[in-house]
C-alpha positions in Angstrom: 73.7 142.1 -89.5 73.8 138.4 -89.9 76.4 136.9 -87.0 78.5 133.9 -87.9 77.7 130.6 -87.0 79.6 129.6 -83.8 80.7 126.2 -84.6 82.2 127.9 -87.2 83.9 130.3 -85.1 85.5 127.8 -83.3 86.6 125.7 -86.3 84.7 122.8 -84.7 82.1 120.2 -85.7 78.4 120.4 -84.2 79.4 117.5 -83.0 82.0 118.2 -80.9 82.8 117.5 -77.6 82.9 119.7 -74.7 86.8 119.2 -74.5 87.0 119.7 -78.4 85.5 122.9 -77.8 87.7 124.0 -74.9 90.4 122.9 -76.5 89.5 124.9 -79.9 89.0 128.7 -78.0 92.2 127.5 -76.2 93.8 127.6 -79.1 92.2 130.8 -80.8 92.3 132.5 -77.7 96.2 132.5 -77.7 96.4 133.4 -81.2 93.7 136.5 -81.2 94.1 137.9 -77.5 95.4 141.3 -77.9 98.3 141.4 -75.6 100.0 139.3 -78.3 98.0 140.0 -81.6 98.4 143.7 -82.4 96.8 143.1 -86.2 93.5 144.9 -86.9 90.7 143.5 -86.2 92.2 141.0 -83.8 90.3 142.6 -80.8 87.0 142.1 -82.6 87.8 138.2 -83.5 88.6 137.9 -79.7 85.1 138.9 -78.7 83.9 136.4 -81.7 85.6 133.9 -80.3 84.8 134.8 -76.3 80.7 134.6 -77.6 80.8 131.8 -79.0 82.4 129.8 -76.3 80.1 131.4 -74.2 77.4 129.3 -75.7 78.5 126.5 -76.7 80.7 125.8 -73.4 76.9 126.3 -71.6 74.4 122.7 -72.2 71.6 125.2 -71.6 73.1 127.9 -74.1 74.2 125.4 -76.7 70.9 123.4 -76.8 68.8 126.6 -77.3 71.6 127.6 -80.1 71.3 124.2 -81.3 67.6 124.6 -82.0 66.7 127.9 -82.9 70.0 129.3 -84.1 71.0 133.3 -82.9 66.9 133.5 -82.7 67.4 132.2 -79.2 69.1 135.0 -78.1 66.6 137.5 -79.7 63.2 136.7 -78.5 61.0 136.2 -75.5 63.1 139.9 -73.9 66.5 138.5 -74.8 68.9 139.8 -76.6 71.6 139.6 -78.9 74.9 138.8 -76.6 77.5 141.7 -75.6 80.6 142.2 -73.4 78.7 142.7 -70.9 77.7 139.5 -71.0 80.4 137.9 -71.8 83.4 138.0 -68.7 86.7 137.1 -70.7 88.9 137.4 -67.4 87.0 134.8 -65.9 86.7 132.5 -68.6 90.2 132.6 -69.6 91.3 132.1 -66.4 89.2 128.8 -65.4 91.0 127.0 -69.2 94.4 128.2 -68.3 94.4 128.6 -64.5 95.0 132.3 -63.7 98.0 133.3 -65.8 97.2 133.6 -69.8 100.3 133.4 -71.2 102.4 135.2 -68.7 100.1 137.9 -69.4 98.9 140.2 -66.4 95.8 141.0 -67.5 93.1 140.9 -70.3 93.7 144.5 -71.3 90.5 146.3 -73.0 88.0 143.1 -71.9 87.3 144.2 -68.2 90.5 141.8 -66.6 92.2 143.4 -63.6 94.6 142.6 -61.7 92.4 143.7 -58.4 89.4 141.0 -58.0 87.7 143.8 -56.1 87.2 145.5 -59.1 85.9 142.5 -61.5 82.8 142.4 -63.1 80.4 139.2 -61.8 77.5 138.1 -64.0 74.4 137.4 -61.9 73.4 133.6 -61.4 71.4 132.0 -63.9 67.8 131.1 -62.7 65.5 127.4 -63.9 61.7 127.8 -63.2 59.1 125.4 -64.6 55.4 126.5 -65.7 52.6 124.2 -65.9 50.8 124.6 -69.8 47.6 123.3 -70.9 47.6 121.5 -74.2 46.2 124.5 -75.9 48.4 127.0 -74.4 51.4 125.2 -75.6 50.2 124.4 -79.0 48.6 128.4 -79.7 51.3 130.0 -77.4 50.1 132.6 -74.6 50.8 134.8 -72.0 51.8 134.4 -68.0 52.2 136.2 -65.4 55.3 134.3 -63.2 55.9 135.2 -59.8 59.7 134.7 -59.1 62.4 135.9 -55.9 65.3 137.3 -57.4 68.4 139.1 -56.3 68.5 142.9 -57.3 71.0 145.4 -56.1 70.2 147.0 -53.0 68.5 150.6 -53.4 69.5 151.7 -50.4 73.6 151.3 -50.5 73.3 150.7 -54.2 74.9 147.6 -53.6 78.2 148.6 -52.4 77.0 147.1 -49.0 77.8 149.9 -46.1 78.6 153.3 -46.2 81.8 155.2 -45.7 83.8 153.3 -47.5 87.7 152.9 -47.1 90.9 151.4 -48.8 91.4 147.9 -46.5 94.5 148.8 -44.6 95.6 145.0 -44.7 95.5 144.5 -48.9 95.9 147.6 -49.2 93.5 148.1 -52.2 94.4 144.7 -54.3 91.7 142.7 -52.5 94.7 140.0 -52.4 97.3 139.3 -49.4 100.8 138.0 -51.9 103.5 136.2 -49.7 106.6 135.3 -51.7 108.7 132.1 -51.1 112.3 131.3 -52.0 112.7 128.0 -52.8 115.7 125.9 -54.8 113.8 126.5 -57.6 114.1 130.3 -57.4 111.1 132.8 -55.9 107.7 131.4 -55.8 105.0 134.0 -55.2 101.4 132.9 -53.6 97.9 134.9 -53.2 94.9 134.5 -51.1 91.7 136.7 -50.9 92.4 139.1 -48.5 90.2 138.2 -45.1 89.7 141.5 -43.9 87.9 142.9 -46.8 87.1 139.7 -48.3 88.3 140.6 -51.7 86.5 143.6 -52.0 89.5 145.9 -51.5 87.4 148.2 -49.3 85.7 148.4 -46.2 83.1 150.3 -44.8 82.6 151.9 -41.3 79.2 151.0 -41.3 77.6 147.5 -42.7 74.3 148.4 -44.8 71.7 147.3 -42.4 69.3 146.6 -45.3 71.2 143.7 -47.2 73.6 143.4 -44.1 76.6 144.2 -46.6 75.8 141.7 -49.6 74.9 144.5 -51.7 71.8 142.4 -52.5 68.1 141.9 -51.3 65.8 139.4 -52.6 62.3 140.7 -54.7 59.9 139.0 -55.2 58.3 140.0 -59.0 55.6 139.5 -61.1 56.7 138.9 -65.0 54.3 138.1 -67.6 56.1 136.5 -70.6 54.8 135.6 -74.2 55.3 132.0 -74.6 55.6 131.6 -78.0 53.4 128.7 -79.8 54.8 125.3 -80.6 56.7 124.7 -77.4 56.7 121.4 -75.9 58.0 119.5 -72.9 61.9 119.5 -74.0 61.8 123.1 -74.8 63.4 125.8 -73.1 62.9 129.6 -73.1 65.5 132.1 -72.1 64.6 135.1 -70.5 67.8 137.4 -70.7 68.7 139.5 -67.7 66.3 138.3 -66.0 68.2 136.3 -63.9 70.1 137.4 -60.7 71.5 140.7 -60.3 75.5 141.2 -61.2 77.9 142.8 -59.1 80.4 145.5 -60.0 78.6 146.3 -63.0 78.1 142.8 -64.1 75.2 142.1 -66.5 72.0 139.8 -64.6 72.0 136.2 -65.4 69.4 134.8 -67.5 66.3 133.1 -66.6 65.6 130.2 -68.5 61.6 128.4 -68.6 61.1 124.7 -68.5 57.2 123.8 -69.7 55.5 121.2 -68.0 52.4 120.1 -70.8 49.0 118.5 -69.6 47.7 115.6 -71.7 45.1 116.5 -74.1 41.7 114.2 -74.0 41.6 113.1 -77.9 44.8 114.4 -78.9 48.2 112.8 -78.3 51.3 114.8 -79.7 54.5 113.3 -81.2 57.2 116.4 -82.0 55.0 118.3 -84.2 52.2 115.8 -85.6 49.3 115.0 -83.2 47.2 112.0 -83.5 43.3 111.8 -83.1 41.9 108.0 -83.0 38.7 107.9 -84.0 35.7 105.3 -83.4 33.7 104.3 -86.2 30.9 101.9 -86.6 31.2 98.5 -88.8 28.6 99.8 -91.4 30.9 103.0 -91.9 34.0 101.0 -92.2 31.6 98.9 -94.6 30.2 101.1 -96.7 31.9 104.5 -96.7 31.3 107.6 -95.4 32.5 111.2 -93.9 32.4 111.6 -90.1 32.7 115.3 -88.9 36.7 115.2 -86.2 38.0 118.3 -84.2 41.1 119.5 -85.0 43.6 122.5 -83.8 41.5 124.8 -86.0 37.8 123.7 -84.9 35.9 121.1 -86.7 36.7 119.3 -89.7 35.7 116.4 -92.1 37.2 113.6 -93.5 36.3 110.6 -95.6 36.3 107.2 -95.0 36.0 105.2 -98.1 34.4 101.5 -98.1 35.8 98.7 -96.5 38.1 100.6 -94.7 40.6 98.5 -92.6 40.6 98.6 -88.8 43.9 101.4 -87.2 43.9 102.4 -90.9 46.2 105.7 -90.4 44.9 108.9 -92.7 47.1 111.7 -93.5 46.3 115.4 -92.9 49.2 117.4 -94.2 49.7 120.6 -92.5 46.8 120.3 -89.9 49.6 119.5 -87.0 51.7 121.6 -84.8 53.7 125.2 -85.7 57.3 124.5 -84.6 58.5 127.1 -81.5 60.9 128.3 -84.7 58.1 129.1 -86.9 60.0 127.5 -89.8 58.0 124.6 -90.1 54.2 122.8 -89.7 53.5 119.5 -88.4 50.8 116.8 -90.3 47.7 115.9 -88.4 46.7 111.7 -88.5 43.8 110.2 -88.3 43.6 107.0 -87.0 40.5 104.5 -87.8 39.1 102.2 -85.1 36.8 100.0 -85.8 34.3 99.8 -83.1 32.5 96.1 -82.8 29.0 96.1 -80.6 28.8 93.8 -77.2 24.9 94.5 -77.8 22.6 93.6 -80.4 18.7 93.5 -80.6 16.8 90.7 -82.4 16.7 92.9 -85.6 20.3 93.2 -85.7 21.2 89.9 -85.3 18.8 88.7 -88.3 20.8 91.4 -90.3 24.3 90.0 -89.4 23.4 86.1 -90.0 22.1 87.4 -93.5 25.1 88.9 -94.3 26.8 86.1 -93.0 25.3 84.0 -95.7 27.2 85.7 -98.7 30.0 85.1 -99.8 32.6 87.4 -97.6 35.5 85.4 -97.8 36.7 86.5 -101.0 39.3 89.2 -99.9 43.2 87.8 -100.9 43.6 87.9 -96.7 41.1 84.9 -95.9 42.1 82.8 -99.5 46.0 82.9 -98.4 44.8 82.0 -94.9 43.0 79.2 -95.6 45.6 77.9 -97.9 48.0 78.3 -95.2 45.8 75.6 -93.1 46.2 72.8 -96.0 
């Protein structure tokens, strides 16, 4: 099923500023949050709109949206975004600090009023790989070694055994003290200390993780880069990232690509330039000089009295874009090599050239006419 744009989603411009897009799920976000909008459909617009914030509120998110559309999210072992993914509780909460509305919770989209029981997404994790001109330009495969965060196997990442209701919160994970002021009864909360806003304690602490519920791994991966990518490119890996707690999906990894210079190419986007050294006679006379290009070995022909840095055009014979949707051009560019050293036959040759009549080319008449 094809998904909707985002920007659309949002009503906003791809353009539009990270306060114009707060500001437009703000809005949305009041009138489709099911606590108020009891019309069909209105729970499944909220998760629309919850996505698409998602990514476009992220830099990393909305530049990979940005350039490969809802492909981004599909390839390289991601895939397409869920609720899982998505915690609606916390993001509503950091636009309208805490209280949506008046509303207690975010009923149906994993909100609770007990923080014990709150989803977390894992972190989100940058690594950069090192590519060869080749790799980047055919794609590959890699085998990444990487320390992550995965639940603990041995308490399954509650963090102790026999486990208890905290006797000071009570269960909430939250200590509330109430105030009566002029302006009528003002009502506080704080994490609870004791259980630390887990609601729960445990008689004894997991000696494994030592009660974080987590231990770090290190893993091998090997990933398919896919062919095209360069320097300002970005892959997301999803789930790969750091493990969630209370059920929370991983975060994502995300690949930076660090690309060695090639030794004839040089790349610009797409296209890649080859400058190649020809002799005076060739430029002269004409001729077809065997180049290398992404594909192996090529030809191409120089015709006579070709200029010096003349630039030839090789139309699809440049770079697949990471998309797949398009092909870069391949250009040639002529330089005219002149010789530091000449034999005795040489010479002769040159001054007997030099005694015909060379200067009739439109370049040296208007340049002599500009010294009168």
């Amino acid at each position: 099923m094809n998904k909707k744009d985002y920007y659309e989603v949002l009503g906003v411009s791809k353009n539009a500023t990270d306060e114009e897009i707060k500001r437009a799920f703000r809005v949305l976000a009041k009138k489709y949050h099911p606590d108020v909008n009891k019309e069909p459909g209105a729970a499944d617009k909220f998760k629309e709109i919850g996505e698409a914030y998602q990514v476009l509120s992220d830099k990393n998110k909305r530049a990979q949206y940005d350039q490969f559309g809802h492909a981004a999210f599909e390839n390289g072992g991601a895939s397409n975004f869920d609720m899982g993914d998505i915690n609606l509780d916390d993001i509503l909460s950091s636009i309208f600090g805490g209280g949506f509305g008046g509303f207690s919770s975010f009923s149906g989209f994993g909100g609770n009023s007990r923080s014990r029981s709150r989803s977390q997404r894992g972190e989100d994790l940058l690594m950069r790989i090192s590519l060869t001109f080749e790799e980047a330009v055919k794609g590959c495969k890699k085998d990444i070694k990487i320390d992550v965060n995965e639940v603990c196997d041995s308490c399954h990442g509650v963090g102790g055994y026999g486990e208890s209701t905290c006797s000071m919160c009570g269960g909430l994970g939250v200590i509330r003290d109430e105030q009566r002021t002029l302006f009528g009864i003002m009502q506080t909360q704080k994490t609870c200390p004791n259980c630390r806003g887990e609601g729960k304690t445990y008689k004894e602490i997991c000696s494994k993780c030592r009660g974080t519920g987590r231990v770090v791994k290190n893993k091998t991966l090997t990933i398919t880069i896919p062919a095209g990518v360069d320097s300002d490119t970005q892959l997301r890996l999803s789930g790969k990232g750091g493990a969630g707690s209370n059920g929370g999906a991983n975060g994502d990894l995300y690949l930076e690509f660090k690309i060695s210079d090639h030794k004839y190419f040089e790349r610009q986007g797409d296209d890649i330039y080859l400058e190649v050294p020809v002799t005076i006679t060739d430029a002269i006379l004409g001729c077809k000089k065997e180049i290398p290009t992404l594909d192996g070995s090529g030809y191409i022909e120089i015709k006579p009295g070709t200029q010096n840095y003349t630039k030839l055009k090789l139309k699809g014979k440049g770079i697949k874009s990471a998309n797949g949707k398009s092909v870069g051009d391949m250009y040639v560019v002529i330089n005219v090599i002149i010789p530091t050293k000449l034999n005795h036959k040489q010479k002769d040759l040159l001054k007997e050239l030099a005694t015909t009549d060379l200067e009739n080319e439109n370049e040296f008449k208007d340049f002599q006419k500009s010294l009168k």
